[in-house]
mmCIF file as Biopython writes it, N, C-alpha, C and O atoms, coordinates in Angstrom:
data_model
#
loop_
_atom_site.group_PDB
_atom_site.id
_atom_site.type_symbol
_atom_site.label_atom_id
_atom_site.label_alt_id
_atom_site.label_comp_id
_atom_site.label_asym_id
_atom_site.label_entity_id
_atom_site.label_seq_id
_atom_site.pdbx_PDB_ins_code
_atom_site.Cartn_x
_atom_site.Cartn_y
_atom_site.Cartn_z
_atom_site.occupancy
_atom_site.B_iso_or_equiv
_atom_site.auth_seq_id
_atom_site.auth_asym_id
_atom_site.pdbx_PDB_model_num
ATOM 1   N N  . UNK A ? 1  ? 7.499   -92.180  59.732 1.0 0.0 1  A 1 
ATOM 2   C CA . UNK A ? 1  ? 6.174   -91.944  59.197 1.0 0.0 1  A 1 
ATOM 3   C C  . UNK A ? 1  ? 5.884   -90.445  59.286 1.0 0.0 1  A 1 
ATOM 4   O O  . UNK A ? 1  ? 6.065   -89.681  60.234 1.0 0.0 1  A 1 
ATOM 5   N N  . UNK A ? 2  ? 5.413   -90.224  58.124 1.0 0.0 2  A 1 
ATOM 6   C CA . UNK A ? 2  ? 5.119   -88.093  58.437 1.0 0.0 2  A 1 
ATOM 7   C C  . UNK A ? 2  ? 3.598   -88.305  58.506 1.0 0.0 2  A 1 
ATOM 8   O O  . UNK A ? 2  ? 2.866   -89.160  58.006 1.0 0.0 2  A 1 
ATOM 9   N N  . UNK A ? 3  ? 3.352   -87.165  59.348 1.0 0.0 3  A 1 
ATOM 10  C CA . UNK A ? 3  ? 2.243   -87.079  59.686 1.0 0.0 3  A 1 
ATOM 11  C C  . UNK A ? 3  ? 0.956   -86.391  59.041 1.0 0.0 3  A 1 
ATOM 12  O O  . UNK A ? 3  ? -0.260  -86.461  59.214 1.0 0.0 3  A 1 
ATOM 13  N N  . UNK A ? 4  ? 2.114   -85.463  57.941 1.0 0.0 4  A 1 
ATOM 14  C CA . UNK A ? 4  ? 1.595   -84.931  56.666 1.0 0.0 4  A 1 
ATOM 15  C C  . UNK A ? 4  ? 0.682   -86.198  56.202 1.0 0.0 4  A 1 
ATOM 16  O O  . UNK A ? 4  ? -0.518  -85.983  56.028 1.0 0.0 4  A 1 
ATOM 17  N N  . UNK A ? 5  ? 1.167   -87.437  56.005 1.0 0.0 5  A 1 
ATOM 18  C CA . UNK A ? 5  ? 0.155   -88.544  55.303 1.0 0.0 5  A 1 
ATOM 19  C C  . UNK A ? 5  ? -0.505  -88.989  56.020 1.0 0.0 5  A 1 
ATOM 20  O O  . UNK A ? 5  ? -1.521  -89.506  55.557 1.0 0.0 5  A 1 
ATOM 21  N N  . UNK A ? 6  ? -0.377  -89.014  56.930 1.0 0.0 6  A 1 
ATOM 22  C CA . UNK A ? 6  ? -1.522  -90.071  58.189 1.0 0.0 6  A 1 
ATOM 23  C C  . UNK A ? 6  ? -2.283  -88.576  59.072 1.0 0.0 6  A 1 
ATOM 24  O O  . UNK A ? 6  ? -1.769  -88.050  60.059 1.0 0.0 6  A 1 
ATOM 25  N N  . UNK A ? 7  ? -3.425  -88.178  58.493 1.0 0.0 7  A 1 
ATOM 26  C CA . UNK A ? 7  ? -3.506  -87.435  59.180 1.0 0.0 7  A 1 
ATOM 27  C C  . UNK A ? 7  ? -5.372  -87.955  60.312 1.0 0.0 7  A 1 
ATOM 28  O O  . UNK A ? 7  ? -6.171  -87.317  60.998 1.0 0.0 7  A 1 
ATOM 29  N N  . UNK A ? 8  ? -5.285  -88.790  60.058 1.0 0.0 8  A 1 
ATOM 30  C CA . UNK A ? 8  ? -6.422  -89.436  60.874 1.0 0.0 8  A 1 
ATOM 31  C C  . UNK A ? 8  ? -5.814  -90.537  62.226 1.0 0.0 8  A 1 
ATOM 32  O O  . UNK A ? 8  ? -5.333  -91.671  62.217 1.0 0.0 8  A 1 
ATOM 33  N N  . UNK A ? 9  ? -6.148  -89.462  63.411 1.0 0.0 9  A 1 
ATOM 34  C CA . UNK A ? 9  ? -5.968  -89.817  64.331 1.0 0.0 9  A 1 
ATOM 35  C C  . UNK A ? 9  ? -6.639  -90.552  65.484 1.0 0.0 9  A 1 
ATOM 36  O O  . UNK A ? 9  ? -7.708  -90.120  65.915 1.0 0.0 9  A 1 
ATOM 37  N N  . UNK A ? 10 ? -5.952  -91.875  66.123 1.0 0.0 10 A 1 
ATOM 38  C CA . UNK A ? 10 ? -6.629  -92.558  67.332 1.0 0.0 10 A 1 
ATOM 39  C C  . UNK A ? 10 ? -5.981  -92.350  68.493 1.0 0.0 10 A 1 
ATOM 40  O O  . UNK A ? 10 ? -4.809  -92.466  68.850 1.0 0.0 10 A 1 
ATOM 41  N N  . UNK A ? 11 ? -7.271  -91.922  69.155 1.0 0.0 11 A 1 
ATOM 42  C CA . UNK A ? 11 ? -6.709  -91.186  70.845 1.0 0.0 11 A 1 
ATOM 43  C C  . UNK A ? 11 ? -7.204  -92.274  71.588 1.0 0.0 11 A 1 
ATOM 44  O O  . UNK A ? 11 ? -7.933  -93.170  71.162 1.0 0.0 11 A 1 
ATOM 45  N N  . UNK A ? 12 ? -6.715  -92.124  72.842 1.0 0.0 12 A 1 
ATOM 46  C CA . UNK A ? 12 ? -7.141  -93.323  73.863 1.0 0.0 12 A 1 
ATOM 47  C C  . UNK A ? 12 ? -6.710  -92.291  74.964 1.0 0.0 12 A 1 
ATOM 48  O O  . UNK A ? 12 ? -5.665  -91.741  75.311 1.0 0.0 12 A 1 
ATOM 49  N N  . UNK A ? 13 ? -8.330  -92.302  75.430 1.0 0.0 13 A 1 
ATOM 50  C CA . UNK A ? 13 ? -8.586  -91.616  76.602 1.0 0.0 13 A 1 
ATOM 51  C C  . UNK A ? 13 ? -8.240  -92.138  78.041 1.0 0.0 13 A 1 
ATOM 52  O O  . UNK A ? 13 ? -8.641  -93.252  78.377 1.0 0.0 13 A 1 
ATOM 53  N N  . UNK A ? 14 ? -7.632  -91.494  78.748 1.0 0.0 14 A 1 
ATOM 54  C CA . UNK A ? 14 ? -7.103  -92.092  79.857 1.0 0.0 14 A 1 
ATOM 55  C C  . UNK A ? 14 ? -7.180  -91.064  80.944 1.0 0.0 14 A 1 
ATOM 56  O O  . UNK A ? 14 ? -6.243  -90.296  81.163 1.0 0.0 14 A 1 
ATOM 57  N N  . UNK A ? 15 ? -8.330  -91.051  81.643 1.0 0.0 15 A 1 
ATOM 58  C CA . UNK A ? 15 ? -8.454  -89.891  82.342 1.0 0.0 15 A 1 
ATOM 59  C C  . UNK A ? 15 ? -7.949  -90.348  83.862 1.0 0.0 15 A 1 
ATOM 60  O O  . UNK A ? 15 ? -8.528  -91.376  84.213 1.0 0.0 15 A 1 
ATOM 61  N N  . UNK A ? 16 ? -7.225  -89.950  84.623 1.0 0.0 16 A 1 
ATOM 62  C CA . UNK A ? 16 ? -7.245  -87.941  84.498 1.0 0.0 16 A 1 
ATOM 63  C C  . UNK A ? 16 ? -5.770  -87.545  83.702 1.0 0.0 16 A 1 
ATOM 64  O O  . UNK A ? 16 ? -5.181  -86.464  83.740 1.0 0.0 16 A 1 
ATOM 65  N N  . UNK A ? 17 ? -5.329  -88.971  82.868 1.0 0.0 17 A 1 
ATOM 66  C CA . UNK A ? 17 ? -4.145  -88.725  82.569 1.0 0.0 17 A 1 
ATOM 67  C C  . UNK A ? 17 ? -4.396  -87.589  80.731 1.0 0.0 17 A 1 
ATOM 68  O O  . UNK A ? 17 ? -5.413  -87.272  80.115 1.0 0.0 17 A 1 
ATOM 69  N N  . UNK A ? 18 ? -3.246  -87.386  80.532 1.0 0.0 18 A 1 
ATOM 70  C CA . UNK A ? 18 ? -3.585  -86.561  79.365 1.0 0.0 18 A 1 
ATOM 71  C C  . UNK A ? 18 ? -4.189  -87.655  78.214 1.0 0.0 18 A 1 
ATOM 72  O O  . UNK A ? 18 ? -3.989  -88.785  78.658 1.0 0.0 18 A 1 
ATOM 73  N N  . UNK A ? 19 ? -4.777  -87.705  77.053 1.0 0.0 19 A 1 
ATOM 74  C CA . UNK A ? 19 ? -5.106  -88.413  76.017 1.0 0.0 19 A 1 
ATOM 75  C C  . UNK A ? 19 ? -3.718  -89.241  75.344 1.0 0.0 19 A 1 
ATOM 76  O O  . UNK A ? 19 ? -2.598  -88.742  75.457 1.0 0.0 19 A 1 
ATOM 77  N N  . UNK A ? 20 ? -3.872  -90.148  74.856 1.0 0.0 20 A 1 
ATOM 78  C CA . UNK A ? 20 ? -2.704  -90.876  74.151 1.0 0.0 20 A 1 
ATOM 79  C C  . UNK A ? 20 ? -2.483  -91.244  72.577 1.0 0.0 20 A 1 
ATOM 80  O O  . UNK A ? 20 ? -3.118  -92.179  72.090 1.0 0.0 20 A 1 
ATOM 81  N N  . UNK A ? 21 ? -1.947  -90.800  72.121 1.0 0.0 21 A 1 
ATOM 82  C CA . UNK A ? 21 ? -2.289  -90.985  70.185 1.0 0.0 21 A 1 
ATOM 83  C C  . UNK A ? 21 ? -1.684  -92.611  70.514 1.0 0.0 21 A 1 
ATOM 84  O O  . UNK A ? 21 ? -0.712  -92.975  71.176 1.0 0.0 21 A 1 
ATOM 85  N N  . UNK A ? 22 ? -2.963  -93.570  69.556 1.0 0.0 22 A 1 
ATOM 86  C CA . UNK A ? 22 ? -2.752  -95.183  69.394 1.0 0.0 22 A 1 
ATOM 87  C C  . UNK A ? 22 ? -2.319  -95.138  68.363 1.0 0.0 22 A 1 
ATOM 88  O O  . UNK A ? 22 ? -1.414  -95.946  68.157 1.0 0.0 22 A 1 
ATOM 89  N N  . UNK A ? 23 ? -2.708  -94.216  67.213 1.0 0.0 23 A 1 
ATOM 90  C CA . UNK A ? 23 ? -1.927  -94.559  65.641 1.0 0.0 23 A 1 
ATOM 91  C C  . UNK A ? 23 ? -2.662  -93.473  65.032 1.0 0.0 23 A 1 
ATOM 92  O O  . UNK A ? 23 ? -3.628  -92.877  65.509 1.0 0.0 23 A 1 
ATOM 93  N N  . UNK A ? 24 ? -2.025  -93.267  63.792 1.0 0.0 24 A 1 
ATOM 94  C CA . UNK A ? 24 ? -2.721  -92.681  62.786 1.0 0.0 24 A 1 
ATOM 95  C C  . UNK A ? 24 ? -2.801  -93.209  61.572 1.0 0.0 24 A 1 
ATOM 96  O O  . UNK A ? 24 ? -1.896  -93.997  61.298 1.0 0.0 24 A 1 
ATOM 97  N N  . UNK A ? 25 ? -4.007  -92.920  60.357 1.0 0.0 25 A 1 
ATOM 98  C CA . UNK A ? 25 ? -4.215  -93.045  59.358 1.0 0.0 25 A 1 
ATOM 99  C C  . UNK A ? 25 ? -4.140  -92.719  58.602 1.0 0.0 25 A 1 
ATOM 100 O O  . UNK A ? 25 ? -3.640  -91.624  58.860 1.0 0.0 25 A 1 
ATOM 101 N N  . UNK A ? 26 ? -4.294  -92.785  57.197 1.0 0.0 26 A 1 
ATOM 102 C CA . UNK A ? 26 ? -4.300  -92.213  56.050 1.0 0.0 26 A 1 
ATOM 103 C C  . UNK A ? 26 ? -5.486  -91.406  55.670 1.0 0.0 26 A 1 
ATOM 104 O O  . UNK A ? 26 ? -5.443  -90.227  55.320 1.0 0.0 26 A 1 
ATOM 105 N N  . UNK A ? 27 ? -6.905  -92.391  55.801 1.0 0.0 27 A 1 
ATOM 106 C CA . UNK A ? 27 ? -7.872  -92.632  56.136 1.0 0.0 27 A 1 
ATOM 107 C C  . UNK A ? 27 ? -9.147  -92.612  56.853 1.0 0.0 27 A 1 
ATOM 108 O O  . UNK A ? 27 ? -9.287  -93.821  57.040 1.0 0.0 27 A 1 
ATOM 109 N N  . UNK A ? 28 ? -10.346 -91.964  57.471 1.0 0.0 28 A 1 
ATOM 110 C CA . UNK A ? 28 ? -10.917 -92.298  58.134 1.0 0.0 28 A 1 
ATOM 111 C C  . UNK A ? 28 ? -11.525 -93.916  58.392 1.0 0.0 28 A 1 
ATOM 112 O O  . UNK A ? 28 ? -11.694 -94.491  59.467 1.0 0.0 28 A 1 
ATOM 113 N N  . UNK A ? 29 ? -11.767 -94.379  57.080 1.0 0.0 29 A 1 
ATOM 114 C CA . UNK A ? 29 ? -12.710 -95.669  57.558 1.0 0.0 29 A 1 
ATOM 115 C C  . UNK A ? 29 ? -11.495 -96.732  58.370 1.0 0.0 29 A 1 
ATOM 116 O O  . UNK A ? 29 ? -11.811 -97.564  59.221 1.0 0.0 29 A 1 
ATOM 117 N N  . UNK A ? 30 ? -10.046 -96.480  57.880 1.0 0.0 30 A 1 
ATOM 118 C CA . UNK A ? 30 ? -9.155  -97.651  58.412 1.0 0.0 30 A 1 
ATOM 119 C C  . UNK A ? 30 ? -9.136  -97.338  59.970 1.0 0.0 30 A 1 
ATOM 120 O O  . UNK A ? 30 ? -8.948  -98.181  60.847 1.0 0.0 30 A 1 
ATOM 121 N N  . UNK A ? 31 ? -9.338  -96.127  60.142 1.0 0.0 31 A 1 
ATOM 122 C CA . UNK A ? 31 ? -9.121  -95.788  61.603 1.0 0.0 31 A 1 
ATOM 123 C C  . UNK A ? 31 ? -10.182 -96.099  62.188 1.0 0.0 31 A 1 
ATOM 124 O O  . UNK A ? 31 ? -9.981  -96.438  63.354 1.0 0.0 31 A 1 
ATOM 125 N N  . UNK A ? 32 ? -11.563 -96.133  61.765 1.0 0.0 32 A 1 
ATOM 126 C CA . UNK A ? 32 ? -12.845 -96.220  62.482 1.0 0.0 32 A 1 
ATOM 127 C C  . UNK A ? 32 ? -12.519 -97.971  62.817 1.0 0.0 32 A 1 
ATOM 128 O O  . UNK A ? 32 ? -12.277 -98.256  63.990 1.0 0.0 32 A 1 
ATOM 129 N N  . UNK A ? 33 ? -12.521 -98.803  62.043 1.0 0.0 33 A 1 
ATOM 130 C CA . UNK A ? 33 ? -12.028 -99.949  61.527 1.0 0.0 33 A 1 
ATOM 131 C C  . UNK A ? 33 ? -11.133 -100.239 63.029 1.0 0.0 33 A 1 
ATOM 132 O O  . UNK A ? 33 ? -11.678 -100.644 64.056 1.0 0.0 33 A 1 
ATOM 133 N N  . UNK A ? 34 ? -10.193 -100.047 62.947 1.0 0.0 34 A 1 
ATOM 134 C CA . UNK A ? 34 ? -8.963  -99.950  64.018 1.0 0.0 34 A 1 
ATOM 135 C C  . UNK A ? 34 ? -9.835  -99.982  65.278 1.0 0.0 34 A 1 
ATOM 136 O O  . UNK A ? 34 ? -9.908  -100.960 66.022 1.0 0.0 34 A 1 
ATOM 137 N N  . UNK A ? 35 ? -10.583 -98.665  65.477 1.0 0.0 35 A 1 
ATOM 138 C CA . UNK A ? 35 ? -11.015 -98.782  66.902 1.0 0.0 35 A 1 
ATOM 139 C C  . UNK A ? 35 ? -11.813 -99.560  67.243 1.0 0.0 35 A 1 
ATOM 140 O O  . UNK A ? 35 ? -12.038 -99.643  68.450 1.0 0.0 35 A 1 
ATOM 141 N N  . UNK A ? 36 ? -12.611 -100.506 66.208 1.0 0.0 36 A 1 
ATOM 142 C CA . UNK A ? 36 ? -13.934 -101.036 66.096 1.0 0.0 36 A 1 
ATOM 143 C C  . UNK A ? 36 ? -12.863 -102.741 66.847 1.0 0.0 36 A 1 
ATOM 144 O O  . UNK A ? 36 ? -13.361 -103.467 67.707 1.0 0.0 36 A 1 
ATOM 145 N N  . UNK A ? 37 ? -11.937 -102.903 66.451 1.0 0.0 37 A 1 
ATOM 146 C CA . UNK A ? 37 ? -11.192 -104.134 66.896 1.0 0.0 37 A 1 
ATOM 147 C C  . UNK A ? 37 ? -10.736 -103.685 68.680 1.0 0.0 37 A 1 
ATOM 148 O O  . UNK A ? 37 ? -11.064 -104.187 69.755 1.0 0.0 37 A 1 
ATOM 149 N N  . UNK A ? 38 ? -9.870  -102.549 68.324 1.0 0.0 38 A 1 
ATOM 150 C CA . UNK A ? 38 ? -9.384  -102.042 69.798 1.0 0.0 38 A 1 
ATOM 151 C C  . UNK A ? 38 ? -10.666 -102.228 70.832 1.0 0.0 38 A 1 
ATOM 152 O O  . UNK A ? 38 ? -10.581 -102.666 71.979 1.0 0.0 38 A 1 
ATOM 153 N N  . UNK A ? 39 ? -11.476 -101.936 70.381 1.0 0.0 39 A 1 
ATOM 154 C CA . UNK A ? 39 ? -13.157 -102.105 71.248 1.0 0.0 39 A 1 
ATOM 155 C C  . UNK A ? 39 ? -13.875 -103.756 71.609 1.0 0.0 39 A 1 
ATOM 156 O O  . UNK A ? 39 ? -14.686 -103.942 72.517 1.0 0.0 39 A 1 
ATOM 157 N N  . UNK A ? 40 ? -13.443 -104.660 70.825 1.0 0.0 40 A 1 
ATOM 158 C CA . UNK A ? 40 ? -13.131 -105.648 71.231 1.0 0.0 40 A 1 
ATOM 159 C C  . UNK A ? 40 ? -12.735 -106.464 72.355 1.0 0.0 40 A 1 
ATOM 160 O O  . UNK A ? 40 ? -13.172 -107.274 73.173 1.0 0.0 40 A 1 
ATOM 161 N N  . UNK A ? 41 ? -11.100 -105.506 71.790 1.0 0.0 41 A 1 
ATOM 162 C CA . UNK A ? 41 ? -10.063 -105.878 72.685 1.0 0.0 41 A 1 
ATOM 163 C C  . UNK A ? 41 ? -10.290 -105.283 74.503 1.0 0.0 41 A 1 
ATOM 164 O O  . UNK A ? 41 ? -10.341 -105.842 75.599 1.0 0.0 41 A 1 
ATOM 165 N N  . UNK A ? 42 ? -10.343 -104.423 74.197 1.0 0.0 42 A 1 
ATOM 166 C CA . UNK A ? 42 ? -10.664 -103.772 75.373 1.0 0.0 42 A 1 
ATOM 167 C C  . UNK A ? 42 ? -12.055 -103.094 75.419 1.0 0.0 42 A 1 
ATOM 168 O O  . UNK A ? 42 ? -12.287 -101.949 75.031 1.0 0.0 42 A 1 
ATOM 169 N N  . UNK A ? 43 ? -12.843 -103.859 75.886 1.0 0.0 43 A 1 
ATOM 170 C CA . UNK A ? 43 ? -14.450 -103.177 75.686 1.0 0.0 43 A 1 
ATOM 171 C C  . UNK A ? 43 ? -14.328 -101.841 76.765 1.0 0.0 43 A 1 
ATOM 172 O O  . UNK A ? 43 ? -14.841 -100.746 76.534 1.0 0.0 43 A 1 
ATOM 173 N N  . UNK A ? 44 ? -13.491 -102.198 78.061 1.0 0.0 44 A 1 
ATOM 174 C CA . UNK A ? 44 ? -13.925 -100.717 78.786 1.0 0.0 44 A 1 
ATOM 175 C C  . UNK A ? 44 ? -12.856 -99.528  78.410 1.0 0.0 44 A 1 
ATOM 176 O O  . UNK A ? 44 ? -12.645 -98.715  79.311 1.0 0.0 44 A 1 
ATOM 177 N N  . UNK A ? 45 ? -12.180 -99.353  77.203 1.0 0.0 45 A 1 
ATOM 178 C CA . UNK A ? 45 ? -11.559 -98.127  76.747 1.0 0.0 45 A 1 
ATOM 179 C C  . UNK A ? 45 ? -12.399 -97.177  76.210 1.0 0.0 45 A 1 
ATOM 180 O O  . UNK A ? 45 ? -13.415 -97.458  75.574 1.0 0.0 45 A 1 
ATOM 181 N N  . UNK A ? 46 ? -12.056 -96.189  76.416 1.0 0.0 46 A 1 
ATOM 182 C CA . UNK A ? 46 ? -12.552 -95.192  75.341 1.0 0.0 46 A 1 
ATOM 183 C C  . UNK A ? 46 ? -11.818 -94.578  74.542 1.0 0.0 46 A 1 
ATOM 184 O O  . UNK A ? 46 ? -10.798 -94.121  75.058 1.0 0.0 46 A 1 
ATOM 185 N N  . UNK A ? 47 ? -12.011 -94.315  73.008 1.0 0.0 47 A 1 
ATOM 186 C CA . UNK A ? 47 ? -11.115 -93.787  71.905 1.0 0.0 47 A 1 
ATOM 187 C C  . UNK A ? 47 ? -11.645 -93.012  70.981 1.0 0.0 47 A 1 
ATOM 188 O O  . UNK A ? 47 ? -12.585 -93.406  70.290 1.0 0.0 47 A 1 
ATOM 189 N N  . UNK A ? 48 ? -11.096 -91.786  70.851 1.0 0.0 48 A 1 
ATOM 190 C CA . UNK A ? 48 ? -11.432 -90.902  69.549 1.0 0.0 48 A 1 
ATOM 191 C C  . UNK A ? 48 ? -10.987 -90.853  68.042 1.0 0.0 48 A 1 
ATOM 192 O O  . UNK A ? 48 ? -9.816  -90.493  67.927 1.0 0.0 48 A 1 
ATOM 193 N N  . UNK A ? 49 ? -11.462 -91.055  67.166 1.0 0.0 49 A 1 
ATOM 194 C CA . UNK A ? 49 ? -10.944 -91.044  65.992 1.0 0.0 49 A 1 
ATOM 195 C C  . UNK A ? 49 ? -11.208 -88.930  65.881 1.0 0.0 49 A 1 
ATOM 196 O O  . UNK A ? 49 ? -11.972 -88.073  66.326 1.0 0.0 49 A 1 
ATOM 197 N N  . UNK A ? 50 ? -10.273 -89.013  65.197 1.0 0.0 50 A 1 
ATOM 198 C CA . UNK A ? 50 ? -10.478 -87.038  64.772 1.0 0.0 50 A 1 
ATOM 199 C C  . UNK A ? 50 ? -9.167  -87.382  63.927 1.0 0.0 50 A 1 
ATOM 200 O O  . UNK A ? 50 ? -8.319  -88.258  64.095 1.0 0.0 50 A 1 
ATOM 201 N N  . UNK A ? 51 ? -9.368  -85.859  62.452 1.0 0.0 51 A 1 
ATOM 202 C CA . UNK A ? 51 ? -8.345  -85.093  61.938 1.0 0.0 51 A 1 
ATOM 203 C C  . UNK A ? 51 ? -7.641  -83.938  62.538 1.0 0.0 51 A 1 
ATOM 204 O O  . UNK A ? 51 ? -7.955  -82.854  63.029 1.0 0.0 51 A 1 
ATOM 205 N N  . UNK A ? 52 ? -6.487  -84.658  62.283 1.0 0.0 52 A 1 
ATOM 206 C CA . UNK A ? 52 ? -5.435  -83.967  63.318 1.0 0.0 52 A 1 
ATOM 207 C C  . UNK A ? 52 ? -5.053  -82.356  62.185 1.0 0.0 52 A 1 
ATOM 208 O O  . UNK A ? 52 ? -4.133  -82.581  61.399 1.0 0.0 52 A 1 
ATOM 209 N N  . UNK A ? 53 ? -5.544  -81.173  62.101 1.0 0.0 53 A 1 
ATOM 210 C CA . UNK A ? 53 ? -5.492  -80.208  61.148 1.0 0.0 53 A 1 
ATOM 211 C C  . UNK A ? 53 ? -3.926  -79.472  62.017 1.0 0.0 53 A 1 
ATOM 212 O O  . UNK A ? 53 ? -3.320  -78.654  61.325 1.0 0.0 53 A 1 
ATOM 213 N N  . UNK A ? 54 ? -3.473  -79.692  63.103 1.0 0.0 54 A 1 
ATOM 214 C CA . UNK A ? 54 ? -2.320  -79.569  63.255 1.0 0.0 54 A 1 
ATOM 215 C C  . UNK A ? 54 ? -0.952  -80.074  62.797 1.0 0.0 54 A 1 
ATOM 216 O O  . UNK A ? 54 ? -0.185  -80.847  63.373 1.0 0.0 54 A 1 
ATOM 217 N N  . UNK A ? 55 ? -0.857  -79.585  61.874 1.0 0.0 55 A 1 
ATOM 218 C CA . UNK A ? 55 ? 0.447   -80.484  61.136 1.0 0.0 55 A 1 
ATOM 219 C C  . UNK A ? 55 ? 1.176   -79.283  60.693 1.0 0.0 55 A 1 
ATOM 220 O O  . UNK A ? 55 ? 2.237   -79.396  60.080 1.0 0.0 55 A 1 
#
């Protein structure tokens, strides 16, 4: 997968450890979408959606 196309990113915060990329998107809404289930799943996570302009 290049990252050139997925450039909408899900972090999962894990403190005091460093942040963790869960996936990326094409997309913002699929990713908002994504975390809105992950939040579900795990109500006590925390996760960032952001564009990753590092590529």
């Amino acid at each position: 997968m290049s990252h050139r196309l997925y450039p909408w990113v899900v972090v999962r915060l894990l403190r005091p450890m460093p942040p963790v990329v869960f996936a990326r998107f094409e997309n913002p809404a699929d990713a908002k979408g994504y975390v809105q289930v992950l939040k579900l799943l795990m109500p006590g996570a925390q996760f960032l959606v952001f564009f990753d302009l590092d590529q």
